[in-house]
PyMOL CGO cylinders between C-alpha atoms (Angstrom):
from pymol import cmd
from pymol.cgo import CYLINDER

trace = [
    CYLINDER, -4.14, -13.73, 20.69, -5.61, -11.26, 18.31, 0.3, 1, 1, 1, 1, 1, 1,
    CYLINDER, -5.61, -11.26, 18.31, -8.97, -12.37, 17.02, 0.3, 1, 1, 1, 1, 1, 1,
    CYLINDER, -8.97, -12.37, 17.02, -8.18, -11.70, 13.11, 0.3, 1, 1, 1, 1, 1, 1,
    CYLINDER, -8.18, -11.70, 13.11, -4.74, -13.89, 13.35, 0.3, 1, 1, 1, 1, 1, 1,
    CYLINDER, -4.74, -13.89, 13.35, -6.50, -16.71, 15.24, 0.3, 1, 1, 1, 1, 1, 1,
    CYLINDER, -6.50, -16.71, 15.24, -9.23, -16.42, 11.82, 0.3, 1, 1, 1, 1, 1, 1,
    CYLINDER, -9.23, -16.42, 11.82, -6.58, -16.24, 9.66, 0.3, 1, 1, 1, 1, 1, 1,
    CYLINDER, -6.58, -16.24, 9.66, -5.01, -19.63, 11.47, 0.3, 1, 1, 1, 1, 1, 1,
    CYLINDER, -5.01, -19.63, 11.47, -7.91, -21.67, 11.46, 0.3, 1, 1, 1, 1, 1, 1,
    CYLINDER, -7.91, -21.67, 11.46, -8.74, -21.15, 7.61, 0.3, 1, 1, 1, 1, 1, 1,
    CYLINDER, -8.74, -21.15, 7.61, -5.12, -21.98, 7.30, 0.3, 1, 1, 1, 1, 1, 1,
    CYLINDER, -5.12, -21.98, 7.30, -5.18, -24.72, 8.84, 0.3, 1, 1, 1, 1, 1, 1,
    CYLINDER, -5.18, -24.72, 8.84, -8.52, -25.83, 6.69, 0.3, 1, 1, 1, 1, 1, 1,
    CYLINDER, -8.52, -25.83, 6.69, -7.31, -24.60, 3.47, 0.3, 1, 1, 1, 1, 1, 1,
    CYLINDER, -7.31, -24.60, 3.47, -3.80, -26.18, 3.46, 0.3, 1, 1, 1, 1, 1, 1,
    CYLINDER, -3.80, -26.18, 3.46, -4.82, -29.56, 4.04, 0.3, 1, 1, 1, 1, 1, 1,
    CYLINDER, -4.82, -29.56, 4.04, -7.77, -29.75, 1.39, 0.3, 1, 1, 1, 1, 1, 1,
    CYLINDER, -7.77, -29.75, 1.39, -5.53, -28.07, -1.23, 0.3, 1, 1, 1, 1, 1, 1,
    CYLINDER, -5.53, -28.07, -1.23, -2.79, -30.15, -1.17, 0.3, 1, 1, 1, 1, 1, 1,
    CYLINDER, -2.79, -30.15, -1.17, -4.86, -33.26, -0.82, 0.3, 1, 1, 1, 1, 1, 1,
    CYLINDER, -4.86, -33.26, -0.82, -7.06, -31.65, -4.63, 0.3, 1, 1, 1, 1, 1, 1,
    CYLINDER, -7.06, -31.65, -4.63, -3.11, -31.40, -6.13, 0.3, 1, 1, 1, 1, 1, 1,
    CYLINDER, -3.11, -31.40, -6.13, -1.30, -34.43, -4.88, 0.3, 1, 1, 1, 1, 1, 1,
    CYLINDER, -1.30, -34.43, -4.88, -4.84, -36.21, -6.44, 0.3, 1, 1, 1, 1, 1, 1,
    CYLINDER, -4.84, -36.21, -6.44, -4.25, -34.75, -9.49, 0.3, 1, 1, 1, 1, 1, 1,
    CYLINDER, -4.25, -34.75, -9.49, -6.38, -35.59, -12.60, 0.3, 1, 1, 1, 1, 1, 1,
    CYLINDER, -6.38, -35.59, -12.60, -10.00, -34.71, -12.77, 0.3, 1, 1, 1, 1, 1, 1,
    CYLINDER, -10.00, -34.71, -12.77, -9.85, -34.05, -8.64, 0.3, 1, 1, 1, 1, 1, 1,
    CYLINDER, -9.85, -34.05, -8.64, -7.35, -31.18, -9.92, 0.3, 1, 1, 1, 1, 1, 1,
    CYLINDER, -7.35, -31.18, -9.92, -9.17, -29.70, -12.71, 0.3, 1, 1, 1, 1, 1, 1,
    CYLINDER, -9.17, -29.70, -12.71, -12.30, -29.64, -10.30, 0.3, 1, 1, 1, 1, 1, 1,
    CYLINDER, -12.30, -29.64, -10.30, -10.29, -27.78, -7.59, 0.3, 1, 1, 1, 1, 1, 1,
    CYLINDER, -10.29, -27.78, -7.59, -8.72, -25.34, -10.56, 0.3, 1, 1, 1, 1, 1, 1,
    CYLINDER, -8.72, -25.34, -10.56, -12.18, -24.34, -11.71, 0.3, 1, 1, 1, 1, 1, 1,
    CYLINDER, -12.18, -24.34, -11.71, -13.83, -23.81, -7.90, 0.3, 1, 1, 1, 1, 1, 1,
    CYLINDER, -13.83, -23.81, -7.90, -10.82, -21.07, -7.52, 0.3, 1, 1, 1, 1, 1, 1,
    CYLINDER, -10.82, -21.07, -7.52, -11.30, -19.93, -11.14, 0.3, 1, 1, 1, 1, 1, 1,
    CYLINDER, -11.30, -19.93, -11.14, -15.03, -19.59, -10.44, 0.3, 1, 1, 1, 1, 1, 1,
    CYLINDER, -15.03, -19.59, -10.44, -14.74, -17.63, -6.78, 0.3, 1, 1, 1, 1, 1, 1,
    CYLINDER, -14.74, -17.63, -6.78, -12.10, -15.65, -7.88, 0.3, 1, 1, 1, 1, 1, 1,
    CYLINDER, -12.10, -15.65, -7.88, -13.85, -14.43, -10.98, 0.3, 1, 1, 1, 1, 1, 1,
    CYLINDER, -13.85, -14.43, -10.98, -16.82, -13.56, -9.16, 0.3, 1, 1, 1, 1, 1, 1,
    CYLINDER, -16.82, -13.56, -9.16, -14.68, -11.37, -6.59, 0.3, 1, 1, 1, 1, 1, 1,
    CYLINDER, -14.68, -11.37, -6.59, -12.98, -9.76, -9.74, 0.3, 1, 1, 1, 1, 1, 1,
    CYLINDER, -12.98, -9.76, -9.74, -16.40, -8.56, -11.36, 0.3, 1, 1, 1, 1, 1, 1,
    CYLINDER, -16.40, -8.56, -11.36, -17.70, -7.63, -8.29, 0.3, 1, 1, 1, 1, 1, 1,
    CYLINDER, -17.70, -7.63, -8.29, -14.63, -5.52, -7.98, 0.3, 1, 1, 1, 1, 1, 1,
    CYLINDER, -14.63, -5.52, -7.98, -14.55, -4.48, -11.34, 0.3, 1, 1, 1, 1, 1, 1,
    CYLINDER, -14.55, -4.48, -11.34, -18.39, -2.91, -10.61, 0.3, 1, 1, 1, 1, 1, 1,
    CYLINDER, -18.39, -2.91, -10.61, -19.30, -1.41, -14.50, 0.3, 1, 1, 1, 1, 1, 1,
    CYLINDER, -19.30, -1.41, -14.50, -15.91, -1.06, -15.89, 0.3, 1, 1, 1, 1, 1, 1,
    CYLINDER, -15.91, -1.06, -15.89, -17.03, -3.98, -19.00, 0.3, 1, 1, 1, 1, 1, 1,
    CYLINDER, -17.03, -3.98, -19.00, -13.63, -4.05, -20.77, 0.3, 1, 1, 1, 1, 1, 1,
    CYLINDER, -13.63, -4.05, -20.77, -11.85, -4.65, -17.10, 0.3, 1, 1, 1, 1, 1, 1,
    CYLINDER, -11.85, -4.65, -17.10, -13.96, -7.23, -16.33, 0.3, 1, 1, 1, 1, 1, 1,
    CYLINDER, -13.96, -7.23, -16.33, -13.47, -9.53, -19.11, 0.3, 1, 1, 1, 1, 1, 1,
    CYLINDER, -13.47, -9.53, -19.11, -9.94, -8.71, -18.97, 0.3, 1, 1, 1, 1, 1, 1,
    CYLINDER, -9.94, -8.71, -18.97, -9.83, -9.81, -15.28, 0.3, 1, 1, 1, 1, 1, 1,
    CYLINDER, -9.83, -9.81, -15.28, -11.73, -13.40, -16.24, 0.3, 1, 1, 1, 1, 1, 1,
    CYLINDER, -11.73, -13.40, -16.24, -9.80, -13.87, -19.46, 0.3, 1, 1, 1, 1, 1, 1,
    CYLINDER, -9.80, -13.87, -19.46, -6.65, -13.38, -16.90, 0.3, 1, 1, 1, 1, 1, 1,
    CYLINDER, -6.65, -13.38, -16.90, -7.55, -15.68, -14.53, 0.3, 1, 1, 1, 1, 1, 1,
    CYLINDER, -7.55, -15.68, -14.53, -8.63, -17.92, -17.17, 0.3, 1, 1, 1, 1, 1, 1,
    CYLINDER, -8.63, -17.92, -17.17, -5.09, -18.14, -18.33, 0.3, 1, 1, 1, 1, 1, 1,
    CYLINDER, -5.09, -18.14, -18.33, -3.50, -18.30, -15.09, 0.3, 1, 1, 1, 1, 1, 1,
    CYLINDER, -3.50, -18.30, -15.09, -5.53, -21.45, -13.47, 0.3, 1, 1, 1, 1, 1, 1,
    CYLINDER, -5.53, -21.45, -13.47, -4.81, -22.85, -17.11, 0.3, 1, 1, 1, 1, 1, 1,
    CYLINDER, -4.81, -22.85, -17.11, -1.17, -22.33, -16.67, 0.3, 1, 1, 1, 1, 1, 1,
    CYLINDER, -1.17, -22.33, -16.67, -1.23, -23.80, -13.23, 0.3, 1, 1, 1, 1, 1, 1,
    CYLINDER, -1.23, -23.80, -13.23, -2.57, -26.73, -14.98, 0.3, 1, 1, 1, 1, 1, 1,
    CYLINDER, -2.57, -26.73, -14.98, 0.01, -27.11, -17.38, 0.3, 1, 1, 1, 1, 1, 1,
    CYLINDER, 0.01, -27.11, -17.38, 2.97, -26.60, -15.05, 0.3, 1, 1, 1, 1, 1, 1,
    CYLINDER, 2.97, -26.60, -15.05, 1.05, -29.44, -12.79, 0.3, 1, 1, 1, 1, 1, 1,
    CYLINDER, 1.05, -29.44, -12.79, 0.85, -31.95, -15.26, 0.3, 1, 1, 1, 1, 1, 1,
    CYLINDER, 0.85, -31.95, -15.26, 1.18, -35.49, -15.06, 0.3, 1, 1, 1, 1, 1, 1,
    CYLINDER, 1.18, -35.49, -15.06, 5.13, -35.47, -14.00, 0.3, 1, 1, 1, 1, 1, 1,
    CYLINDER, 5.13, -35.47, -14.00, 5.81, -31.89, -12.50, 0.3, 1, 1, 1, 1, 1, 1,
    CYLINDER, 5.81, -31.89, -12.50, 4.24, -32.21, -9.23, 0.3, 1, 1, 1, 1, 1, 1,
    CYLINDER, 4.24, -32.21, -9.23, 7.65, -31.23, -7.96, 0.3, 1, 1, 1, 1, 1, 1,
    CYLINDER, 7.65, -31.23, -7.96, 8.08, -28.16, -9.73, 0.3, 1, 1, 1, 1, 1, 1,
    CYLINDER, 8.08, -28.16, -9.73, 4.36, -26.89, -9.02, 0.3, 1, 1, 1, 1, 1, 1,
    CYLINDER, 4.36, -26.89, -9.02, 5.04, -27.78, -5.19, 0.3, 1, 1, 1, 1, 1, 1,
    CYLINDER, 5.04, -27.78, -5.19, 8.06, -25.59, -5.12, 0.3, 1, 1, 1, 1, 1, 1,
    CYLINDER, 8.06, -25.59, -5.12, 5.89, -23.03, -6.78, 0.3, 1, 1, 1, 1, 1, 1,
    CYLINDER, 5.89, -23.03, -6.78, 3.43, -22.95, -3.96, 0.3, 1, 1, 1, 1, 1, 1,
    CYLINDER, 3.43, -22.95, -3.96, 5.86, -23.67, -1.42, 0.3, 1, 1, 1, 1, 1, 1,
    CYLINDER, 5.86, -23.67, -1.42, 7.44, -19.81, -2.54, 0.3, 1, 1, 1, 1, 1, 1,
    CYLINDER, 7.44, -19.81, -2.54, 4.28, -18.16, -2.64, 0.3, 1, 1, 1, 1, 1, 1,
    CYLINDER, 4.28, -18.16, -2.64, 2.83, -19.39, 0.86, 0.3, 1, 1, 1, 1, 1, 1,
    CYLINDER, 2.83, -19.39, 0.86, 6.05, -18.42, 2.38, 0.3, 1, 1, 1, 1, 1, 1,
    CYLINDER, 6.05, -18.42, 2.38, 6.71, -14.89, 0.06, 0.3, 1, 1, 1, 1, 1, 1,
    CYLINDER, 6.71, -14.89, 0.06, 3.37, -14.34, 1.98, 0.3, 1, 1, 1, 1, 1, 1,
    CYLINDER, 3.37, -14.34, 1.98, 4.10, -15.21, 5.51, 0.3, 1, 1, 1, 1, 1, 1,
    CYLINDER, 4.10, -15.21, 5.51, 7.48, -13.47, 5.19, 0.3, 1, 1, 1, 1, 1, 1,
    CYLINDER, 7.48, -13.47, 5.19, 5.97, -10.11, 4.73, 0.3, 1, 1, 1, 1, 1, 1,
    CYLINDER, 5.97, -10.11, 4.73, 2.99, -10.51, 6.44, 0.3, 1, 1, 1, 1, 1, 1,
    CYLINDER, 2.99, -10.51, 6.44, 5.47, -11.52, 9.83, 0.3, 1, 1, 1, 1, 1, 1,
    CYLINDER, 5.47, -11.52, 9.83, 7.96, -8.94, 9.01, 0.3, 1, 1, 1, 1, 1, 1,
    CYLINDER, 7.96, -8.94, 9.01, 5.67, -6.34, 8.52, 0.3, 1, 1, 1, 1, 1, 1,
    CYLINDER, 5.67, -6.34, 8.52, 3.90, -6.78, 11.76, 0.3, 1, 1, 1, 1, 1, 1,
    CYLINDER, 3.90, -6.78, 11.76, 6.99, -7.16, 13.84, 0.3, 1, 1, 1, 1, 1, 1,
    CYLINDER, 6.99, -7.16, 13.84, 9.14, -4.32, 12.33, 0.3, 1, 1, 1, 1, 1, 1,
    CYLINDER, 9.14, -4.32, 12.33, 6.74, -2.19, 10.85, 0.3, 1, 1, 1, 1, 1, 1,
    CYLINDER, 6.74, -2.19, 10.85, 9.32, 0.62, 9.31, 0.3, 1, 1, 1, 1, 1, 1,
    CYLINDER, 9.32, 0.62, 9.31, 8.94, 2.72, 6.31, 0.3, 1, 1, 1, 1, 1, 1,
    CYLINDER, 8.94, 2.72, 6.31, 5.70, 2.10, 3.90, 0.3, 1, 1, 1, 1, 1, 1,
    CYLINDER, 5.70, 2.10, 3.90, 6.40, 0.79, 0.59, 0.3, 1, 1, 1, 1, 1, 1,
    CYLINDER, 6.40, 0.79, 0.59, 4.10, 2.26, -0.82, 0.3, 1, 1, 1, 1, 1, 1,
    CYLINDER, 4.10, 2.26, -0.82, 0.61, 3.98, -1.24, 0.3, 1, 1, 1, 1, 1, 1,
    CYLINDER, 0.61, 3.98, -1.24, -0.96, 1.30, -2.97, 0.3, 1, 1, 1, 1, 1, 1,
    CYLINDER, -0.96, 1.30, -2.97, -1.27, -0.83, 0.06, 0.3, 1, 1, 1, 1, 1, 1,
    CYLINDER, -1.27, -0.83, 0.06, -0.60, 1.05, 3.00, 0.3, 1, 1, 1, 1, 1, 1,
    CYLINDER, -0.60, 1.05, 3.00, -0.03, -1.59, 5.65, 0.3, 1, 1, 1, 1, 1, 1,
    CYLINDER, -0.03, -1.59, 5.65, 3.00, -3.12, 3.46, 0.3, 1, 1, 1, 1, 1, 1,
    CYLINDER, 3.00, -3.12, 3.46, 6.51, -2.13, 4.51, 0.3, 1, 1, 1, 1, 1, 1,
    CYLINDER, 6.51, -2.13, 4.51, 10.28, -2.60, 3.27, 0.3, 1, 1, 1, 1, 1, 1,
    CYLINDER, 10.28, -2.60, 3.27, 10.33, -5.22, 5.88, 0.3, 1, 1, 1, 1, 1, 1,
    CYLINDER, 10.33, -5.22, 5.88, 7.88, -7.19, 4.74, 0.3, 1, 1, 1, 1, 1, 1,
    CYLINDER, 7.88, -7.19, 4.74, 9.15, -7.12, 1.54, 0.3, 1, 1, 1, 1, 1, 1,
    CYLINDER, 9.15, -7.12, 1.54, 12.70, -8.33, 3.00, 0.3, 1, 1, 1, 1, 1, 1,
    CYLINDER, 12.70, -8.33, 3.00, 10.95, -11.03, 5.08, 0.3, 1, 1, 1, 1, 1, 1,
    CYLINDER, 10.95, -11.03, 5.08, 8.96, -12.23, 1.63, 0.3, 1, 1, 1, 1, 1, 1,
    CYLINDER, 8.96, -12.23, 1.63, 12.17, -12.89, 0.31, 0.3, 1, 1, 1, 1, 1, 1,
    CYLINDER, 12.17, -12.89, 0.31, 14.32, -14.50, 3.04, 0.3, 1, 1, 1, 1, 1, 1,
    CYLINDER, 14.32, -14.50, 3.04, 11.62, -17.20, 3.89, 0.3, 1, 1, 1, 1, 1, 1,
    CYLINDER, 11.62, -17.20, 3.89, 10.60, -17.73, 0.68, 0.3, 1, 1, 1, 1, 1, 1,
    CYLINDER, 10.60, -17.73, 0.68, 14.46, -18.53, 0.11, 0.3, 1, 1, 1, 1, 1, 1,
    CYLINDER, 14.46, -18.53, 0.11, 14.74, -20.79, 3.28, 0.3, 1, 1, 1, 1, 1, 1,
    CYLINDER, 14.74, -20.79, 3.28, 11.26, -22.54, 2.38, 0.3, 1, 1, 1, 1, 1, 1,
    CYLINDER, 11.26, -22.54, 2.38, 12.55, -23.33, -1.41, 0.3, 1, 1, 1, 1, 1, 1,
    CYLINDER, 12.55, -23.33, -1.41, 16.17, -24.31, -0.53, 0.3, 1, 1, 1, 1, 1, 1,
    CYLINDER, 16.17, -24.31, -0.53, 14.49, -26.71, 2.08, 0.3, 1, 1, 1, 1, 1, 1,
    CYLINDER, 14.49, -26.71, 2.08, 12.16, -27.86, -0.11, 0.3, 1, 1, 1, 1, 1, 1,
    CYLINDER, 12.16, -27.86, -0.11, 14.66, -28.44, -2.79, 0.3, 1, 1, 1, 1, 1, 1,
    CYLINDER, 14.66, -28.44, -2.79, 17.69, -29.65, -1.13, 0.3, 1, 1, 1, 1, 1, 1,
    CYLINDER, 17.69, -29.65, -1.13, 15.95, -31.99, 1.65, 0.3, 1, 1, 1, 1, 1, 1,
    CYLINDER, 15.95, -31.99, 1.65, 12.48, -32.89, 1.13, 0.3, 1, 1, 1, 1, 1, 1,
    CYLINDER, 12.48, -32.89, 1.13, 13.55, -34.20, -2.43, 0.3, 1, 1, 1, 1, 1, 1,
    CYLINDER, 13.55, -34.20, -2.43, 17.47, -34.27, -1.78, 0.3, 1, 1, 1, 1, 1, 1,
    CYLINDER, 17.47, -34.27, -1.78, 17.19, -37.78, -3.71, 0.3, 1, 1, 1, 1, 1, 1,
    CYLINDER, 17.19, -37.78, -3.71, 15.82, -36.37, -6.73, 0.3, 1, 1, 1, 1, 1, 1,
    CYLINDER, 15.82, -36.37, -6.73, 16.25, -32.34, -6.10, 0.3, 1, 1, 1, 1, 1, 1,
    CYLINDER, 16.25, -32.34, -6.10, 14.66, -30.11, -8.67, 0.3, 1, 1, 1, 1, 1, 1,
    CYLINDER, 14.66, -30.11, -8.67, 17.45, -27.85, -9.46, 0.3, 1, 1, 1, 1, 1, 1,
    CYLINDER, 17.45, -27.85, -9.46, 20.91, -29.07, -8.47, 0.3, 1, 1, 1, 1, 1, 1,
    CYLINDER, 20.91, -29.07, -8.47, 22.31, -25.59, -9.05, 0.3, 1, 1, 1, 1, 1, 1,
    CYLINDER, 22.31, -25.59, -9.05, 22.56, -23.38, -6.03, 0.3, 1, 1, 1, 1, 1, 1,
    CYLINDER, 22.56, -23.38, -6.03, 22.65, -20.06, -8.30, 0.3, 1, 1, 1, 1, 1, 1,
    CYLINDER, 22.65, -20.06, -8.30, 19.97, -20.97, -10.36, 0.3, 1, 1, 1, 1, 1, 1,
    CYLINDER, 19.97, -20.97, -10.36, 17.62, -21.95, -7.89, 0.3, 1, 1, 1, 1, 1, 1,
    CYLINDER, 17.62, -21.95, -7.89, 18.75, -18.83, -5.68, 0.3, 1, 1, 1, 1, 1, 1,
    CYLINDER, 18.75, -18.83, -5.68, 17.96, -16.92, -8.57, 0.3, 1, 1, 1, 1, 1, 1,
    CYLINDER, 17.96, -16.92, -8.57, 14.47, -18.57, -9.45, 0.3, 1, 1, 1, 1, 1, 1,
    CYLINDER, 14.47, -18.57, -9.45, 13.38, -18.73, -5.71, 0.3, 1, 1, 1, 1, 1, 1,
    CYLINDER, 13.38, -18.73, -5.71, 13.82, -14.31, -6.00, 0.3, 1, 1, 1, 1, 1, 1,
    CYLINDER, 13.82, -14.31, -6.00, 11.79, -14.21, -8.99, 0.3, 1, 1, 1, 1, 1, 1,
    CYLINDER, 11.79, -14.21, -8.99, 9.00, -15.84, -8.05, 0.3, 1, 1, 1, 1, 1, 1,
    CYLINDER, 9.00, -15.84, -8.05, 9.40, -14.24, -4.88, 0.3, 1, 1, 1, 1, 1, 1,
    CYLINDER, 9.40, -14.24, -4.88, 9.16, -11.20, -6.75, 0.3, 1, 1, 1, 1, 1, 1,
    CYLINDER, 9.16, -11.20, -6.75, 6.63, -11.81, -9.21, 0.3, 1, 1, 1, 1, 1, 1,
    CYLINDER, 6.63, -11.81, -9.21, 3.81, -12.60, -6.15, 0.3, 1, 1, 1, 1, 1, 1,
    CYLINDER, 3.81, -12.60, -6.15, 5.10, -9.49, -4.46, 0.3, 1, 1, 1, 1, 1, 1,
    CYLINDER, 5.10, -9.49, -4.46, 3.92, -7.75, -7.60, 0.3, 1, 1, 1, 1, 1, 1,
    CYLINDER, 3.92, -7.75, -7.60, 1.22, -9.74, -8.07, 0.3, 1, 1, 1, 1, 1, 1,
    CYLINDER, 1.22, -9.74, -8.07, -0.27, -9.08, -4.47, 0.3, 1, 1, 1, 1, 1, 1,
    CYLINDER, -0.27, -9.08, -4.47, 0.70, -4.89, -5.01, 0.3, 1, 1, 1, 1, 1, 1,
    CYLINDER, 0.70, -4.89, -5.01, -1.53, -5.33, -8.56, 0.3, 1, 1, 1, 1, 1, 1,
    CYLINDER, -1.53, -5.33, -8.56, -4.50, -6.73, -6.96, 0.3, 1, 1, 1, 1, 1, 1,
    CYLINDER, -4.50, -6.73, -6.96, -3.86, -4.34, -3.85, 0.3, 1, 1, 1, 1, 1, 1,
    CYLINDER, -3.86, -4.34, -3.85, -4.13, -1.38, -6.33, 0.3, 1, 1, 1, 1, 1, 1,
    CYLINDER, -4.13, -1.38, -6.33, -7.40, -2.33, -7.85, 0.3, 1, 1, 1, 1, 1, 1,
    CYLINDER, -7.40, -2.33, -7.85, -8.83, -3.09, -4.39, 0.3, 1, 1, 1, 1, 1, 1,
    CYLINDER, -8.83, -3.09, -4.39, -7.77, 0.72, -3.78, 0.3, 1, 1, 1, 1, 1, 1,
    CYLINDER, -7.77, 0.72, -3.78, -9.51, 1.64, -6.82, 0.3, 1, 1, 1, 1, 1, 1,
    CYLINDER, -9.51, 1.64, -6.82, -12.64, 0.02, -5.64, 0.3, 1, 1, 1, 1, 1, 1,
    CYLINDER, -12.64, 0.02, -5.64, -12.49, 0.93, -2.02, 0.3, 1, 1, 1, 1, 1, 1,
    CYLINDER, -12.49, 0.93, -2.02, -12.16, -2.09, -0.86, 0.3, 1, 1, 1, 1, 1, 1,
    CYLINDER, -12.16, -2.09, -0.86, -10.53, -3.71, 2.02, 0.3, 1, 1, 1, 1, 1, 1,
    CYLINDER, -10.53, -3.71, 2.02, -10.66, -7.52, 0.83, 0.3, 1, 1, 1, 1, 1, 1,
    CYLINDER, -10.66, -7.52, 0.83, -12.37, -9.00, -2.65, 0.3, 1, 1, 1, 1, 1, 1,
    CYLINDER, -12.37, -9.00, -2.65, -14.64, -11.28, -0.42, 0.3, 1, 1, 1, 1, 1, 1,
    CYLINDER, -14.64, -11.28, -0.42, -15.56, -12.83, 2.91, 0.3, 1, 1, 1, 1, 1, 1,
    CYLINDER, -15.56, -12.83, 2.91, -15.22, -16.90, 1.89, 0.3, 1, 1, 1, 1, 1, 1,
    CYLINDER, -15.22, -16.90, 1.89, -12.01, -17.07, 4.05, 0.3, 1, 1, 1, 1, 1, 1,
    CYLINDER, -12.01, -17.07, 4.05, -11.98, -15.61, 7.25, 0.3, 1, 1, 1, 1, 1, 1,
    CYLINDER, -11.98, -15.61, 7.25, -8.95, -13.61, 8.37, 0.3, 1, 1, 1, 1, 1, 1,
    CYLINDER, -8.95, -13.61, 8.37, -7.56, -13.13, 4.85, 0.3, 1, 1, 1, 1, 1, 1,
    CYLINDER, -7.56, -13.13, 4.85, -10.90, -11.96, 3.02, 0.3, 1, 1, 1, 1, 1, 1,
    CYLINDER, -10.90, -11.96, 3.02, -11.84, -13.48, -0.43, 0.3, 1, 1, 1, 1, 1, 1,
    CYLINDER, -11.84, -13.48, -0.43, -9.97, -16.54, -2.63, 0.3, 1, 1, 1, 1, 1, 1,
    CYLINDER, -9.97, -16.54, -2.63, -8.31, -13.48, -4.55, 0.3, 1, 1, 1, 1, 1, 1,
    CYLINDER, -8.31, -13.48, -4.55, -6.91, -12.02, -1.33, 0.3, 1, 1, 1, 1, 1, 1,
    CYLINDER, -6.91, -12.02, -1.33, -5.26, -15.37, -0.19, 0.3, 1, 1, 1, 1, 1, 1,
    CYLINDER, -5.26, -15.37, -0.19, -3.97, -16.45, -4.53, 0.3, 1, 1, 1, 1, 1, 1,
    CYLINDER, -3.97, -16.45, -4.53, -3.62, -12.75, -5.66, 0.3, 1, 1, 1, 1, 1, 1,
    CYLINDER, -3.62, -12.75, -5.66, 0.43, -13.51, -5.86, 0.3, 1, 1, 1, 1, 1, 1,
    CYLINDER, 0.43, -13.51, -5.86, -0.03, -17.15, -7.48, 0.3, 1, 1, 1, 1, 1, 1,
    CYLINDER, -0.03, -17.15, -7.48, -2.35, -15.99, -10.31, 0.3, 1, 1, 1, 1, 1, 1,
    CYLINDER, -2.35, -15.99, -10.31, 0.70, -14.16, -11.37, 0.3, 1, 1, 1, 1, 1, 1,
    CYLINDER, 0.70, -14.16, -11.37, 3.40, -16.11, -10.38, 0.3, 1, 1, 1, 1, 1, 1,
    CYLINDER, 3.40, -16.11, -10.38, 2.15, -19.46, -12.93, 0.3, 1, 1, 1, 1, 1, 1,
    CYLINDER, 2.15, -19.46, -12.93, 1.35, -17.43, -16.23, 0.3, 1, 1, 1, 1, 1, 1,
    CYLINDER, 1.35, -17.43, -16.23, 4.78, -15.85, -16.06, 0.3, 1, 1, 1, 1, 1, 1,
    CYLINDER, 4.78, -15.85, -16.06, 6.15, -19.15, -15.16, 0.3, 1, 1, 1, 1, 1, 1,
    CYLINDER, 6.15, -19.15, -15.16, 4.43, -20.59, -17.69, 0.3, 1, 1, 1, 1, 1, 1,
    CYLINDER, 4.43, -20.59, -17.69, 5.07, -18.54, -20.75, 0.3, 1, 1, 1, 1, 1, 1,
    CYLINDER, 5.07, -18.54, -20.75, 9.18, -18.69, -19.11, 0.3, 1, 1, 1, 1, 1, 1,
    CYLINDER, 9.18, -18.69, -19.11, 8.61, -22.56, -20.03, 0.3, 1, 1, 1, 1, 1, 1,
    CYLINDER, 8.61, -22.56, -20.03, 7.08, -22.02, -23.23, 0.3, 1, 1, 1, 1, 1, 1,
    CYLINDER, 7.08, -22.02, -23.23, 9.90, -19.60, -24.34, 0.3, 1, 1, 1, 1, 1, 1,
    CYLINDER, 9.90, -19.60, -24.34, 12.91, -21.64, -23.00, 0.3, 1, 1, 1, 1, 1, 1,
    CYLINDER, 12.91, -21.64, -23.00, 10.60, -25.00, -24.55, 0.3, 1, 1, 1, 1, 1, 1,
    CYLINDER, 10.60, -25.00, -24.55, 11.62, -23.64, -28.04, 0.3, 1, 1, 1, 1, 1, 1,
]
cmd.load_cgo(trace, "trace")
């Protein structure tokens, strides 16, 4: 077994368990976990950043927003909903990270050379599987979204949006020749590496809610 993936497993394995146990908690055990990520990942950014000022701030103000709209879609009563969230994210990323490796195929594009169409296929068909499981059987008493269409549709978006997400933060590591934003987690890198599709994902979630909310 190749040393990186069995790195890469073993922080899994770690990482999983301790955040779900911080956002089934909830409360202050939540808000503590929220600003540990907002902390490490706003370190990686300004390291990344190196002297560009205005990007910087941008960056922190960003991620600011982003762990504050992960709180709000949390809440007190939406545990659900953020769970589904994550749930599309993890498996957006093991899609295309699977994919990629097995079929390899055409590059997608410059920005991050080692992603393929593949991966980008496999993002979205487990990501699908994961959500539709999710929704229809882990919760089949109480699902979610009770429209097949709809939640078809939402599970591609967010798919989507962490795709974009993880191509964003891939083009700034580019710009900074970088490989990963940090070393905290072995086999993926730094906090950004492993959330660089979820600080996307709840903002534009977020501000969907706020919009539709009116």
């Amino acid at each position: 077994m190749n040393k990186e993936f069995e790195k890469r497993l073993l922080s899994t394995i770690i990482l999983v368990p301790l955040s779900i146990f911080f956002i089934m908690k909830g409360s202050v055990f939540f808000i503590f976990f929220l600003s540990i990520l907002f902390l490490t990942t706003s370190y990686e950014w300004v390291k990344m950043s190196k002297k560009n000022i205005l990007l910087k701030l941008f960056g922190v103000i960003f991620l600011f927003f982003s762990f504050y709209a992960a709180f709000e879609i949390r809440g007190d009563e939406n545990i659900k909903d953020f769970l589904l969230i994550i749930t599309i994210c993890i498996f957006t990323d093991i899609g295309g990270y699977t994919f990629g490796k097995i079929f390899k195929g055409p590059k997608l594009t410059k920005i991050s050379p080692k992603k393929t169409y593949a991966g980008v296929f496999g993002g979205f068909l487990l990501s699908l599987i994961a959500g539709s499981v999710f929704n229809n059987y882990l919760y089949k008493d109480q699902k979610i979204f009770n429209e097949d269409l709809f939640l078809f549709v939402l599970i591609l978006f967010i798919s989507l949006i962490s795709q974009v997400g993880d191509l964003i933060i891939s083009y700034f590591k580019r710009k900074a020749n970088i490989k990963h934003t940090g070393k905290i987690l072995p086999g993926h890198g730094g906090m950004l590496d492993r959330i660089d599709g979820m600080i996307f994902v709840f903002p534009t979630c977020y501000i969907i809610y706020l919009i539709t909310a009116i």
